[in-house]
N, C-alpha and C positions, 0 to 999 in steps of 0.2 A: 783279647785274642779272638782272632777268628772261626767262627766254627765250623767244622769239614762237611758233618752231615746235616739235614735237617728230618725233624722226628715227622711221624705220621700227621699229627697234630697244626703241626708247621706247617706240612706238607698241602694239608687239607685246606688251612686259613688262605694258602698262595696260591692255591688251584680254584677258589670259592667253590670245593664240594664239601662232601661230607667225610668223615673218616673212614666210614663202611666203604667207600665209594672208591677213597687211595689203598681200606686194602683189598677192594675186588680189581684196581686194575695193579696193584702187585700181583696178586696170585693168576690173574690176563697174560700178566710181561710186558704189558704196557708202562709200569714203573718199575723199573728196576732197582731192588731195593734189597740190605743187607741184614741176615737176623742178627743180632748181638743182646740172648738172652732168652727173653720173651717180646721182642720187641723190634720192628724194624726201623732201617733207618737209612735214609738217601742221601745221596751222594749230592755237593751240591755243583757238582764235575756236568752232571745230567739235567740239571733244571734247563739248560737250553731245549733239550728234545723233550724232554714233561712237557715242559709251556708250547710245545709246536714253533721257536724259532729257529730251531736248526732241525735237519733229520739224521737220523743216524742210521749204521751201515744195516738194520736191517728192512726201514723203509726205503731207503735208497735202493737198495737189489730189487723189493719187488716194485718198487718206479720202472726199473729198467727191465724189468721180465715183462711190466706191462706193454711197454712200449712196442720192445722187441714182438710181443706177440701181435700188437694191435696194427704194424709195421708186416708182420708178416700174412696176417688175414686179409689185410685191407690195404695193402704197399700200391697197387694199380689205383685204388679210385684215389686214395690221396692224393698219389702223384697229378689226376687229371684233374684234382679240385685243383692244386696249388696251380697250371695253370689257365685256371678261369681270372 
């Protein structure tokens, strides 16, 4: 049987850090992770956004507040980079 979550430990060996390490960036919010007891445990729904191959919706927003703003400061000179 397959199994749903994987432990900190897990967590740690998959990521090559340290444990202290998955749980500073659980208490970040950079891993999203569920207590059950004394102990957390991740989802393996989220290994794509842990490992950086997919992002999820709260990287994505500020992708796009980046843009929008770097769009709105600087919209004239790009336009006259793009075309050179």
């Amino acid at each position: 049987m397959e199994k749903e979550f994987l432990s900190t430990t897990e967590a740690a060996k998959l990521l090559n850090i340290s444990r202290v390490a998955v749980f500073k960036k659980i208490k970040s919010g950079d891993i999203k992770a569920e207590r059950i007891g004394r102990n957390f445990v991740i989802s393996k729904k989220d290994l794509p956004e842990i490992l950086g191959t997919t992002l999820g919706e709260a990287k994505r927003n500020l992708i796009e507040k980046a843009v929008r703003k770097t769009i709105k400061d600087y919209g004239e000179t790009l336009r006259l980079l793009g075309e050179e």
